[in-house]
BAFI-62030 format. One record per residue (C-alpha): z, x, y negated. Coordinates in Angstrom, 3 decimals, always signed. Example, Ala and Ser with C-alpha at 12.3 -4.5 7.8 and 13.67 -1.06 7.14 Angstrom:
REM residues 2
SITE        zz        xx        yy
SITE    +7.800   +12.300    +4.500
SITE    +7.140   +13.670    +1.060
***
This chain:
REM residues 564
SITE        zz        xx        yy
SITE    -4.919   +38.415    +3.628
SITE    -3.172   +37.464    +6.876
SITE    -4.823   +35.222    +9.414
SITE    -4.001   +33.082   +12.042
SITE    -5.260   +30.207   +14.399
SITE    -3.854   +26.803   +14.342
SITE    -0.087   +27.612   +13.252
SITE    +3.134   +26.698   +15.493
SITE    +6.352   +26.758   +14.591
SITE    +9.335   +26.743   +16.915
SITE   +11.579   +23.332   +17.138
SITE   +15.171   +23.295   +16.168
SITE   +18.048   +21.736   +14.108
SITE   +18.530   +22.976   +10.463
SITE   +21.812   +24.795   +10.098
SITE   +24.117   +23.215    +7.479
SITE   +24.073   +25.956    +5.397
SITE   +20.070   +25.941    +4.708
SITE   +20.360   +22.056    +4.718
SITE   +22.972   +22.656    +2.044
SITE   +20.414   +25.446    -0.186
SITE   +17.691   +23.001    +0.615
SITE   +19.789   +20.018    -1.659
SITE   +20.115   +22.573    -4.333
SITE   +16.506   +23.541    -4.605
SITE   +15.125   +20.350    -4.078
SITE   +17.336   +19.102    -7.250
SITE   +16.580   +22.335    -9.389
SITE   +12.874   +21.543    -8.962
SITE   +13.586   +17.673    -9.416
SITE   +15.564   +18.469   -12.651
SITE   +12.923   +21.024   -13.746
SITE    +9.647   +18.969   -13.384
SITE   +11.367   +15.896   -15.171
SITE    +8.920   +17.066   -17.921
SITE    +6.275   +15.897   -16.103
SITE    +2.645   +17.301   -15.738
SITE    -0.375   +16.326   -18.043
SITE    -3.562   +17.047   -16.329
SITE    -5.829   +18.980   -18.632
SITE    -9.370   +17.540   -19.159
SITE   -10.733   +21.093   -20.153
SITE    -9.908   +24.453   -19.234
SITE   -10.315   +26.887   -21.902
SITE   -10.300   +30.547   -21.359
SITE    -8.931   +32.509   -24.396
SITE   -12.096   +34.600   -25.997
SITE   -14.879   +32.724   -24.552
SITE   -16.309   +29.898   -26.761
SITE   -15.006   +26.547   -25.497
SITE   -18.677   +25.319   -24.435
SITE   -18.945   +27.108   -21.050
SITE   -16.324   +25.134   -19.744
SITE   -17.565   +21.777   -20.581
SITE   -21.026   +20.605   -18.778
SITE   -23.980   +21.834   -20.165
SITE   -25.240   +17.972   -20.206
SITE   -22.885   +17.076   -23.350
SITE   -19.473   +15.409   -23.429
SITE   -17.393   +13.215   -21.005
SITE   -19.029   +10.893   -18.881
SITE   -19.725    +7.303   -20.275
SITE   -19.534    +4.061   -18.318
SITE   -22.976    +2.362   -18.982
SITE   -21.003    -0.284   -21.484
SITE   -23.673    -2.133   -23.081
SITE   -24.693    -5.512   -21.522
SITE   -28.259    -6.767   -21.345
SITE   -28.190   -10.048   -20.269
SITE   -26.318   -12.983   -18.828
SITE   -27.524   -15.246   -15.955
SITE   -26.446   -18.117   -14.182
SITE   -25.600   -17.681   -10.529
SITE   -27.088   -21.383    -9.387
SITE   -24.648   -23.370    -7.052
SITE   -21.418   -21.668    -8.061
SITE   -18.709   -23.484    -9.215
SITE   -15.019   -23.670    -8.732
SITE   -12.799   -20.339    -9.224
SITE   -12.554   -17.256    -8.247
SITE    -9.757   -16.701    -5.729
SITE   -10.914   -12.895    -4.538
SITE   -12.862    -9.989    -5.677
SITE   -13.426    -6.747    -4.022
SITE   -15.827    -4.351    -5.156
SITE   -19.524    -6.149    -5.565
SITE   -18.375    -9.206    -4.045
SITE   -16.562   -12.191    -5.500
SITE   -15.370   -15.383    -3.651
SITE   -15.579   -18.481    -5.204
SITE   -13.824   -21.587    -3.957
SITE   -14.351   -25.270    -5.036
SITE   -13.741   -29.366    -3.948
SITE   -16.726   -30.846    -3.027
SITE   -16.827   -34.836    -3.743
SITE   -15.550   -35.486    -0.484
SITE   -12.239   -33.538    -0.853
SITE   -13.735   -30.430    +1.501
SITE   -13.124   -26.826    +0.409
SITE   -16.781   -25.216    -0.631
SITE   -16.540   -21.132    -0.543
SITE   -19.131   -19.058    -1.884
SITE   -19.245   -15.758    -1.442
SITE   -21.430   -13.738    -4.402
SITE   -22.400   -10.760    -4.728
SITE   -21.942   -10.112    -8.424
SITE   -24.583    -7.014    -9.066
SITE   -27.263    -8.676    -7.651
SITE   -26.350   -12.065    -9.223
SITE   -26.939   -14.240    -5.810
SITE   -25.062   -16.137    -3.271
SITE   -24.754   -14.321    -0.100
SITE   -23.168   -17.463    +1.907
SITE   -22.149   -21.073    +1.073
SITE   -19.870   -22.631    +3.657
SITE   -18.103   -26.114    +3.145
SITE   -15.628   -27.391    +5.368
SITE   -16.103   -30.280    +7.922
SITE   -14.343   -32.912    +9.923
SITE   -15.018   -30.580   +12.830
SITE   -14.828   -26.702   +11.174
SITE   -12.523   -25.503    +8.661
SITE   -13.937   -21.967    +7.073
SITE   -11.420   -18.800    +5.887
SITE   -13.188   -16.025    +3.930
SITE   -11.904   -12.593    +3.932
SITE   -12.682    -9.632    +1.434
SITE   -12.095    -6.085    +2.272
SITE   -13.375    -2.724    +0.191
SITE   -14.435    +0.550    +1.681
SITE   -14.603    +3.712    -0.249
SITE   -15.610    +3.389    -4.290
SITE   -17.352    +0.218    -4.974
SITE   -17.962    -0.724    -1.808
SITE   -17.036    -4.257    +0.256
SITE   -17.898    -6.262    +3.325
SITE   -15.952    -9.208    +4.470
SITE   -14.740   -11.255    +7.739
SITE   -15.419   -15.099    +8.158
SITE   -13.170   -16.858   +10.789
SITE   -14.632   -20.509   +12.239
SITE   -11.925   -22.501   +13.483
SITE   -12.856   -25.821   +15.005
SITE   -10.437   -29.079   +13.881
SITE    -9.023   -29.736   +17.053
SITE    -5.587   -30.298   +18.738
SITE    -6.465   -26.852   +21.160
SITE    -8.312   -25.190   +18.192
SITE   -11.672   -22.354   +19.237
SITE   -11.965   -19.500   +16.740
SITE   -14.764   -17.323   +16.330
SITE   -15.046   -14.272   +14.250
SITE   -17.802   -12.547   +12.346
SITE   -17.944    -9.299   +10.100
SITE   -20.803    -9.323    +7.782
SITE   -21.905    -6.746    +5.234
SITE   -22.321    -6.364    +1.769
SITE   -25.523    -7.719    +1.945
SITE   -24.747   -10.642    +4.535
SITE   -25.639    -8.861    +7.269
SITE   -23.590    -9.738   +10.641
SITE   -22.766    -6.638   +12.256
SITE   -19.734    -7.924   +15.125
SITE   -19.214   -11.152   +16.281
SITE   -16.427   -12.565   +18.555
SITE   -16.434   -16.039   +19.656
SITE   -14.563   -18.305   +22.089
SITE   -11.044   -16.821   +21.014
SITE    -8.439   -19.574   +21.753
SITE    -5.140   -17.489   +20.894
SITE    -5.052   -17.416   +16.817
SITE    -2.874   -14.382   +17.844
SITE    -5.658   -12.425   +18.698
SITE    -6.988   -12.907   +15.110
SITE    -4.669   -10.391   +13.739
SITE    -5.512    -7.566   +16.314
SITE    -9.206    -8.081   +17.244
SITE   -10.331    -6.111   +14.039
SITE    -8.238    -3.243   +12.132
SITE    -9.833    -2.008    +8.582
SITE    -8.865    +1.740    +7.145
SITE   -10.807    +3.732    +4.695
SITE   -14.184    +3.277    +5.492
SITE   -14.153    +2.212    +8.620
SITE   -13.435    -1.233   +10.758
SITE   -12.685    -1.326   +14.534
SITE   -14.056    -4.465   +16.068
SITE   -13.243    -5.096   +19.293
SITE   -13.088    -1.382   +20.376
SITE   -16.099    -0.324   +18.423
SITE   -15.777    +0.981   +15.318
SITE   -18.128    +0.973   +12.393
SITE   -18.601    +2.717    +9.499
SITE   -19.448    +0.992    +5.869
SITE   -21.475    +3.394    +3.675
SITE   -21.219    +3.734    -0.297
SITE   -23.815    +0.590    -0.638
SITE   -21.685    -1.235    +1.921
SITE   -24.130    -1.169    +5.124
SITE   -22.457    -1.237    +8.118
SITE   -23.379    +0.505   +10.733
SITE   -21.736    +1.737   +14.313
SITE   -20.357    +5.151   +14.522
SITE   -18.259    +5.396   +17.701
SITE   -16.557    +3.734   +20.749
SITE   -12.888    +3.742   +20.901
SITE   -11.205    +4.577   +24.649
SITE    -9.540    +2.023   +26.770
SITE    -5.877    +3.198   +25.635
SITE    -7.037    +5.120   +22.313
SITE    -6.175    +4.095   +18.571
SITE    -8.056    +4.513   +15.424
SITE    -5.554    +6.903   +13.574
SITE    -4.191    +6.570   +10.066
SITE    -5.533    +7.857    +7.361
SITE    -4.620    +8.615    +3.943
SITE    -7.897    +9.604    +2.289
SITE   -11.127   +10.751    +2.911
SITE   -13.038   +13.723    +1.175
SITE   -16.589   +14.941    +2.154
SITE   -16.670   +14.092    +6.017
SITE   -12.956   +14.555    +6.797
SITE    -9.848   +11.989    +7.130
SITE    -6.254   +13.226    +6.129
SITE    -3.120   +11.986    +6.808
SITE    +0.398   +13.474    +5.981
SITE    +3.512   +12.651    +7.155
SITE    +7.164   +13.684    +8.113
SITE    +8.491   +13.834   +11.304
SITE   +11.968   +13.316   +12.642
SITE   +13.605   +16.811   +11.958
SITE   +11.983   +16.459    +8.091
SITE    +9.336   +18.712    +8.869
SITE    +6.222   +18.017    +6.872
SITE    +2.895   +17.618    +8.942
SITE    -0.825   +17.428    +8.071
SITE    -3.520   +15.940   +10.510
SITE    -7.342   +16.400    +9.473
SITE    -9.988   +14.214   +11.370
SITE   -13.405   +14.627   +11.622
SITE   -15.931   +11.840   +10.816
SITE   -15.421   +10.749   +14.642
SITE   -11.898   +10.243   +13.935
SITE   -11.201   +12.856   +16.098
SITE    -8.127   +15.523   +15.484
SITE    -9.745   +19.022   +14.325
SITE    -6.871   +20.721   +12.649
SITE    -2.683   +20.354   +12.322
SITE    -0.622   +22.133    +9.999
SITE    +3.069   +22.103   +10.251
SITE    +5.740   +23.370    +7.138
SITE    +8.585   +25.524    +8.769
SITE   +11.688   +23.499    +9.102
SITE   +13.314   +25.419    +6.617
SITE   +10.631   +24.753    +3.535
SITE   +11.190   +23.775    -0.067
SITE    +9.488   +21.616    -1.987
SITE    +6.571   +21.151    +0.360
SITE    +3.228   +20.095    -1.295
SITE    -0.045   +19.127    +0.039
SITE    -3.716   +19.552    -2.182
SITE    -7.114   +18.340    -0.743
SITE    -9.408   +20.944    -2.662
SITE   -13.482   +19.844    -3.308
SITE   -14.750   +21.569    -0.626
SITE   -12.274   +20.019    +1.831
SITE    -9.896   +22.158    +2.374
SITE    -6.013   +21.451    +2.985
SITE    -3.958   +23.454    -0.067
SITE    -0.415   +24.118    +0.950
SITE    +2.460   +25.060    -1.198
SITE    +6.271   +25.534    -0.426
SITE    +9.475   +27.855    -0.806
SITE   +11.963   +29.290    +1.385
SITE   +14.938   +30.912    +0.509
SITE   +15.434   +34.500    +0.399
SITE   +18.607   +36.428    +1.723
SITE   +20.104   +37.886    -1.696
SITE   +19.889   +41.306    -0.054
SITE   +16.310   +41.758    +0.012
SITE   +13.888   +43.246    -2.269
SITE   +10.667   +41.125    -1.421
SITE   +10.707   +37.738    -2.970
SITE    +8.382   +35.770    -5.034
SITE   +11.450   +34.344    -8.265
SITE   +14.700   +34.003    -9.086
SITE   +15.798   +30.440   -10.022
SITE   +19.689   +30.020   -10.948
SITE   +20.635   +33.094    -9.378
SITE   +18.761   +32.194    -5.751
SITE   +15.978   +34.447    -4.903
SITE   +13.394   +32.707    -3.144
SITE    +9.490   +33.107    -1.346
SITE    +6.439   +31.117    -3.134
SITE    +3.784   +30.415    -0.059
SITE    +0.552   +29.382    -0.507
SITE    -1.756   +28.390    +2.433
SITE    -5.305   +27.453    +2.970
SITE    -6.164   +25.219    +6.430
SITE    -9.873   +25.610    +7.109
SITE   -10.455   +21.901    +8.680
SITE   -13.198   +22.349   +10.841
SITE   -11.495   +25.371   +12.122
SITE    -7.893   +25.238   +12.275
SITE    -7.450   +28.363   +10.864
SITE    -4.769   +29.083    +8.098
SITE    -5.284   +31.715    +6.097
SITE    -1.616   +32.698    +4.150
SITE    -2.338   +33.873    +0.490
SITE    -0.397   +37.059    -0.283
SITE    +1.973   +37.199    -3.837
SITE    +1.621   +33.690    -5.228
SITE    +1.648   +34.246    -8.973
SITE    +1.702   +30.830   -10.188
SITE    +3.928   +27.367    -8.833
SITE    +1.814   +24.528    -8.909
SITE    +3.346   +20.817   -10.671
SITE    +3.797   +18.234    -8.468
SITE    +0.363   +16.713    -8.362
SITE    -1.466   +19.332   -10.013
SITE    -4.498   +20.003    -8.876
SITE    -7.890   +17.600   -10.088
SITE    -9.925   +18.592    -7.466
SITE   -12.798   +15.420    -6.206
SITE   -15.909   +15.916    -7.541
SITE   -16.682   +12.856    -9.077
SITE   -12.955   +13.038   -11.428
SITE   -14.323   +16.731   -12.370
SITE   -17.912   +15.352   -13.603
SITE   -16.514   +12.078   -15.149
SITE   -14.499   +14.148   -17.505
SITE   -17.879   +16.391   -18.499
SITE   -16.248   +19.731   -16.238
SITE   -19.090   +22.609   -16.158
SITE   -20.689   +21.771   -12.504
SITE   -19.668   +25.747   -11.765
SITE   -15.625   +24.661   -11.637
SITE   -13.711   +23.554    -8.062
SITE   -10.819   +22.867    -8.847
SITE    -8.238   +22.174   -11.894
SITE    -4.554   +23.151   -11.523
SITE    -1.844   +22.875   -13.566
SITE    +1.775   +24.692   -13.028
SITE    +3.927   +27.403   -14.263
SITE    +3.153   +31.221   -14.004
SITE    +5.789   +33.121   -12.576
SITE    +6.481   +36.493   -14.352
SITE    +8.440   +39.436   -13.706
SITE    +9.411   +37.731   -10.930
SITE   +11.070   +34.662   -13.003
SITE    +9.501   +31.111   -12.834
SITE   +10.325   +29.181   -16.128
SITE    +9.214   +25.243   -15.685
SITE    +9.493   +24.140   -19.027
SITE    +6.761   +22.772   -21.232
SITE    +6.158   +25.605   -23.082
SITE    +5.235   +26.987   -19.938
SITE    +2.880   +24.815   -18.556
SITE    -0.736   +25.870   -17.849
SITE    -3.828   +24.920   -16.517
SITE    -5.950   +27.253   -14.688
SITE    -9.483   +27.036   -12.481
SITE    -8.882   +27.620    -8.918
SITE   -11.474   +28.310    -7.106
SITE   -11.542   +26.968    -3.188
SITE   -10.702   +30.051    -1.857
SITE    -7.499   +30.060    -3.499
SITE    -7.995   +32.486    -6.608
SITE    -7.076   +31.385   -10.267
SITE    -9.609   +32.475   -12.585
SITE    -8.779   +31.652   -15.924
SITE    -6.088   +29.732   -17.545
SITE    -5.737   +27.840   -20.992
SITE    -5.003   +30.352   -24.322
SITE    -2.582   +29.559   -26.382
SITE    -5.599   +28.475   -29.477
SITE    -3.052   +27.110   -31.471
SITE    +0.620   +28.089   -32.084
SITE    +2.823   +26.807   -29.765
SITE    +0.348   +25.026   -27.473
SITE    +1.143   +22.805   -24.822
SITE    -0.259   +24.595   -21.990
SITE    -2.883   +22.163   -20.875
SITE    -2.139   +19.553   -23.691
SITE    -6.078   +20.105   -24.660
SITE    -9.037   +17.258   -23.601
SITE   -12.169   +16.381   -24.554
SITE   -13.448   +13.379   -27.100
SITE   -17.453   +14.773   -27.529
SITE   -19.868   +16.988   -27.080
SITE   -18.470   +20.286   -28.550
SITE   -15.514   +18.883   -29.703
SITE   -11.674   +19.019   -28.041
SITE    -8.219   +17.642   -29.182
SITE    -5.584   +19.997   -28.381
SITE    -1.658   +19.130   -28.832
SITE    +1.165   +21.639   -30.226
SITE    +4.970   +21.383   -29.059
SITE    +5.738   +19.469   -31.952
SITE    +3.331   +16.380   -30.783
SITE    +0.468   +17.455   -33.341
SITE    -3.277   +17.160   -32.948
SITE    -5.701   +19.848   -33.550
SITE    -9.587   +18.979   -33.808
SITE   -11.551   +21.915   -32.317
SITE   -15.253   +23.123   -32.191
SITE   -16.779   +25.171   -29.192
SITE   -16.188   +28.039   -30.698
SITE   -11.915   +27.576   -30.797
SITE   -11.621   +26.800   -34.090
SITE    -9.594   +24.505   -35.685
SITE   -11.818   +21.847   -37.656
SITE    -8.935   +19.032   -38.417
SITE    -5.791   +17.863   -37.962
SITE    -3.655   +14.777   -36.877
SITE    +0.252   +14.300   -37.457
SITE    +0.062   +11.845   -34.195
SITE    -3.379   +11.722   -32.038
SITE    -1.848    +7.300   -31.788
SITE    -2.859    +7.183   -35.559
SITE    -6.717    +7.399   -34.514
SITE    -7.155    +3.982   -32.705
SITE   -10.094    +4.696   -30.390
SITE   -13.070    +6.705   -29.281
SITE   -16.269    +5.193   -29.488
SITE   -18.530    +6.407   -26.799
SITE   -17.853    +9.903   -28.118
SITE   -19.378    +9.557   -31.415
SITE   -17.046    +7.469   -33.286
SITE   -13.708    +7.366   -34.137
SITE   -11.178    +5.097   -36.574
SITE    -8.504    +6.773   -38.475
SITE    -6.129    +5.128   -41.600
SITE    -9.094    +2.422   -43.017
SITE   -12.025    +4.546   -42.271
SITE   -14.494    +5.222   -39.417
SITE   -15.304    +8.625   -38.766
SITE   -17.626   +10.935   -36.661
SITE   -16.849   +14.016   -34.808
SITE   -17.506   +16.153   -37.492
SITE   -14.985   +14.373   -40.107
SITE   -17.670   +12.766   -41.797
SITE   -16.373    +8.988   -43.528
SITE   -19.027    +7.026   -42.060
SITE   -17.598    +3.524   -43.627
SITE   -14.906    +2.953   -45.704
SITE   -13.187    +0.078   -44.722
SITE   -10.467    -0.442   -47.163
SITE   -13.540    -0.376   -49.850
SITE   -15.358    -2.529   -48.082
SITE   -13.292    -5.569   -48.140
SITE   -12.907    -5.156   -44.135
SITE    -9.286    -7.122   -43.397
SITE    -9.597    -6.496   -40.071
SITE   -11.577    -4.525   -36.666
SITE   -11.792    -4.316   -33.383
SITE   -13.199    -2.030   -31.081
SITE   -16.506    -3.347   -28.848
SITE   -17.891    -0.536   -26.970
SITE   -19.356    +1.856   -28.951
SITE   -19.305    -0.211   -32.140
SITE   -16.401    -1.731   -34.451
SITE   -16.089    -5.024   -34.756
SITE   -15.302    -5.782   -38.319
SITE   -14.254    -8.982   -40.338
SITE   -14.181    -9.001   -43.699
SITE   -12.031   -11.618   -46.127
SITE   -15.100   -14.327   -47.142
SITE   -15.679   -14.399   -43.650
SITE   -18.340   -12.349   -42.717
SITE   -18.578   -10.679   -39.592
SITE   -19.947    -7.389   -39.038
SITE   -20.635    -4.456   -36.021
SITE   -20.933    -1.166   -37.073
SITE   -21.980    +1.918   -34.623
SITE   -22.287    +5.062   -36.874
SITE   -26.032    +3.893   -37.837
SITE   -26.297    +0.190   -38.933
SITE   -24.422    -3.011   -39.828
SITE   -25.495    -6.111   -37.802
SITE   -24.127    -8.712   -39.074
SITE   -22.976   -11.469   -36.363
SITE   -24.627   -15.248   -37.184
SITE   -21.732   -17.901   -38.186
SITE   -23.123   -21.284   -38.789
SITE   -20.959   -22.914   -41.632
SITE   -19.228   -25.307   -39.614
SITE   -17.700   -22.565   -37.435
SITE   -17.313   -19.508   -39.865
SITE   -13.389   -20.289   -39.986
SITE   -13.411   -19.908   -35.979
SITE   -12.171   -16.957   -34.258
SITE   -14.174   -13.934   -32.863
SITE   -12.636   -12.957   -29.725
SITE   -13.427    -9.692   -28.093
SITE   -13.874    -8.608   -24.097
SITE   -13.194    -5.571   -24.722
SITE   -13.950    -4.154   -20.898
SITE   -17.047    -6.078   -20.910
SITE   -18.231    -5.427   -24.841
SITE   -18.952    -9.149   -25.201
SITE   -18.089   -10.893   -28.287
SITE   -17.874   -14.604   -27.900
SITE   -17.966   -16.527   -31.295
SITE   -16.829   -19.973   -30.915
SITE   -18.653   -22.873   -32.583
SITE   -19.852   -26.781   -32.681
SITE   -22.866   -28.524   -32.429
SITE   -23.491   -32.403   -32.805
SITE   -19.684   -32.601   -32.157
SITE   -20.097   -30.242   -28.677
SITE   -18.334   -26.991   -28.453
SITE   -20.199   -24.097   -28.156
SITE   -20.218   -20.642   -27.308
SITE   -22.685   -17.837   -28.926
SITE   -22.533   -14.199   -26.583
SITE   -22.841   -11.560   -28.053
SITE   -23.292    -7.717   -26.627
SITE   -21.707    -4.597   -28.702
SITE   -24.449    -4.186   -30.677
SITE   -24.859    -7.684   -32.300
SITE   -27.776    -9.064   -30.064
SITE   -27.135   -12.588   -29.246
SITE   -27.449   -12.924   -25.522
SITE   -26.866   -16.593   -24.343
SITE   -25.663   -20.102   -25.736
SITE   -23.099   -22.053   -24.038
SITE   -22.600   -25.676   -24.633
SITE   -19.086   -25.316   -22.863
SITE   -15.502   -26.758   -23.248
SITE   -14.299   -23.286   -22.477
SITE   -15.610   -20.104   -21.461
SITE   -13.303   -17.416   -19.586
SITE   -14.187   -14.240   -19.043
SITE   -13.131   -11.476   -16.257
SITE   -14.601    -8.305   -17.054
SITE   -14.484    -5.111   -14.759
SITE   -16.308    -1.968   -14.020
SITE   -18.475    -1.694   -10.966
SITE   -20.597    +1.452   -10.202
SITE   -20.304    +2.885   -13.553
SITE   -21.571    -0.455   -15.028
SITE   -20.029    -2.983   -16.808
SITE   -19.908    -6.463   -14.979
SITE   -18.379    -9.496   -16.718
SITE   -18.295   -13.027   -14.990
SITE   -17.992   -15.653   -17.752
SITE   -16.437   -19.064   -15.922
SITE   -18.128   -21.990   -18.442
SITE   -16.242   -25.168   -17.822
SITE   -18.003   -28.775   -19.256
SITE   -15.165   -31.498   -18.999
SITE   -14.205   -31.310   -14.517
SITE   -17.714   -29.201   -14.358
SITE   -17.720   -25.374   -13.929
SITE   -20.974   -22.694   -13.980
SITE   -20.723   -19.085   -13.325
SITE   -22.403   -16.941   -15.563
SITE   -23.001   -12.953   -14.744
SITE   -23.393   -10.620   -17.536
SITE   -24.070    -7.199   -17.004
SITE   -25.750    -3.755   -17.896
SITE   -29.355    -4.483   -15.635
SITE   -32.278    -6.821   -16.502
***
């Protein structure tokens, strides 16, 4: 392996003729990845039962989906006009015509602030998110005068002021007192940093003349930001958690195809060709009669150092390497994996890009493919295999057909067209041409002989409606049949499906109401409501739904989530 500190490479115009071979390659490989690249979910290794790739805790992660209970948030009303992470702003008309905001903070279920417009101060709410779920927010103060005052304040997730500004006069200074990015905010030339729970706290002064850089993303403790300069020369910048410039990687002006990977350790992947003079003998492939070099390059980023990989065997898609640790676990990867790739091998010094082609691999963080996908079924699509279960994978042929596997590789069932099965139920059930089925093939419920005219999918149960009437869940172990009083058994039961609430709409003593149900049939709240409206999103791995009730010119927000 050849080593070398903090690479340079010399300035200088592009002759027209490498300009001119640079157009061709660029639209070869343009033409050539039009197939696109389907990231693999699993990577199997041809021999070894499927199981040691998949986590030893079971199948793909699950979203907790199943609510708990609903709540009123007291003194909300109005509508929501922002959301950001755990935070929701809700804006209203008081009596008096003034503009009431409240900002809530929708996992704990309470209102951080209430502000309501004067004669003398008019209120403006801000929302900004951080990294994941994440959020804090700015309030600006103006007073209602001819010569208005403005003062500033950034507050936490929690409420919690952490900068203040007051006494500004110029409403130009609004826009450049505070600049967000990533995780961090810089206030007035200090700059603070807003952790996963969305505390703020300070992390460093900024210089008289200095400028918080921009960033693209941030992995582990490092910032990264790519870009291309004036001559088209691709350039990488990695910060450390200061902000401060600890390594800078430059393409040589006359790269190919240049491609950038942020592997789970941290480290800056690098992948790009260069033409070869026809007349040599050491080149990586031949692609429409052009010989040309594959380089791969690892930047250590607390270092600087690049470390060049010698013979590149395999060119990696555009966007083909899964590498953050929390994508990897979500889709049940064995802990032991860094990274997932997908490209084309390149053999006997020919690089085919076509979908028969295609494979996934593990690549470790030191840049060393150790396995890729076998072919387990004729005419696989390389890395057309993912996973619905514990134990159990779908894997896709050329000819868009669906193969049921086992841990072991075996073929267990097949599909003519994987869109024929309408849904996976938290990885235990699935519904296929009138029946519901488990991971084993088992008919769980016949539909069809059931009288069932139609279903939805809640969660991890089916929502089914049968021709009298009747309304049923079923979730692979019982039927819980949903409560219609007679006046309302000819109303609809609507479905929110990211939320896994079931709202059956009824009457009572000539007022509408609304019964709430969760996935698995337990009635939850009441509503005596005109309407009920329902946002439902995912925060922190949980389900969150805000349900909006509206009485004649009243409204009431409801929270329904996953937590007691």
């Amino acid at each position: 392996m050849e080593k070398e500190k903090k690479v340079t490479v010399a300035d200088g115009d592009i002759a027209d003729e490498k300009g001119t071979m640079r157009k061709k390659i660029l639209l070869l490989v343009l033409l050539l990845l039009c197939v696109g690249a389907l990231i693999a979910l699993v990577v199997i290794h041809s021999g070894t039962p499927l199981v040691d790739f998949w986590a030893v805790s079971g199948p793909i992660a699950q979203d907790k989906t199943e609510i708990v209970s609903v709540e009123k948030v007291e003194d909300v009303s109005g509508q929501c006009t922002g959301r950001v992470g755990r935070l929701a702003l809700y804006e209203d008309v008081n009596a008096d015509g003034k503009k009431v905001q409240r900002i809530v903070h929708i996992v704990r279920k309470e209102v951080l602030a209430s502000l309501t417009d004067t004669d003398n101060t008019l209120y403006t709410v801000k929302l900004y998110g951080a990294l994941g779920d994440s959020a804090w927010y700015a309030l600006f103060e103006q007073t209602a005068a001819a010569e208005p005052v403005y003062r500033v304040s950034l507050y936490d997730e929690g409420g919690k002021a952490f900068a203040e500004k007051k006494d500004i006069t110029s409403r130009d200074a609004l826009n450049t007192l505070y600049s967000p990015i990533l995780d961090l905010v810089c206030f007035d030339r200090e700059v603070y940093r807003i952790d996963a729970r969305g505390n703020a706290k300070s992390a460093f002064t900024l210089g008289t003349f200095a400028e918080l850089p921009v960033f693209d993303e941030k992995i582990a403790d490092h910032y990264y930001h790519t870009e291309t300069d004036a001559k088209g020369v691709t350039c990488w910048y990695v910060y450390n958690n200061n902000a401060e410039l600890t390594a800078i990687y430059r393409a040589p002006t006359e790269a190919l195809d240049v491609r950038s990977f942020v592997l789970s350790d941290g480290t800056l992947f690098t992948q790009y060709v260069t033409e070869a003079d026809a007349s040599v003998a050491e080149y990586t492939f031949v692609a429409a009669g052009v010989k040309y070099c594959l380089h791969h390059d690892l930047l250590n980023v607390r270092t600087g150092e690049r470390t060049a990989l010698k013979e590149p065997t395999f060119y990696i898609a555009e966007n083909g390497i899964l590498s953050e640790d929390s994508e990897l676990r979500a889709r049940g990867l064995n802990a032991s994996m860094d990274n997932l790739i997908m490209g084309y091998p390149i053999v006997n010094g020919t690089l085919d890009m076509n979908d028969h082609t295609l494979r996934a691999a593990l690549f470790s963080n030191r840049g060393r493919i150790t396995s890729f996908v076998g072919d387990i079924i004729p005419a696989m699509y390389g890395g057309g295999i993912f996973g619905v279960a514990k134990n159990r994978w779908v894997a896709r042929n050329l000819a868009d057909e669906y193969f049921l596997l086992n841990e072991w590789g075996t073929v267990i069932g097949r599909f003519p067209a994987f869109s024929s099965i309408h849904t996976v139920l938290a990885s235990k059930l699935f519904v296929h041409e009138g029946g519901i089925y488990n991971w084993d093939l088992a008919l769980l419920y016949d539909m069809d002989a059931e009288g069932v005219v139609d279903f939805e999918i809640v969660g991890s149960s089916v929502l089914l409606r049968k021709a009298e009437g009747e309304v049923l869940l079923y979730d692979g172990t019982k039927q819980a049949v949903i409560s219609l009083a007679e006046k309302n058994s000819g109303k609809k039961v609507s479905t929110e499906k990211g939320s896994s609430l079931i709202l059956v709409e009824g009457e009572s003593e000539g007022q509408k109401s609304f019964a709430v149900y969760n996935e698995c049939g337990k009635l939850l709240i009441t509503l005596a409501a005109d309407r009920v409206d329902v946002v439902a999103h995912t925060v922190d791995g949980a389900s969150i739904a805000e349900l909006t009730v509206t009485s004649g010119v009243e409204t009431a927000l409801y929270i329904a989530s996953t937590e007691d």
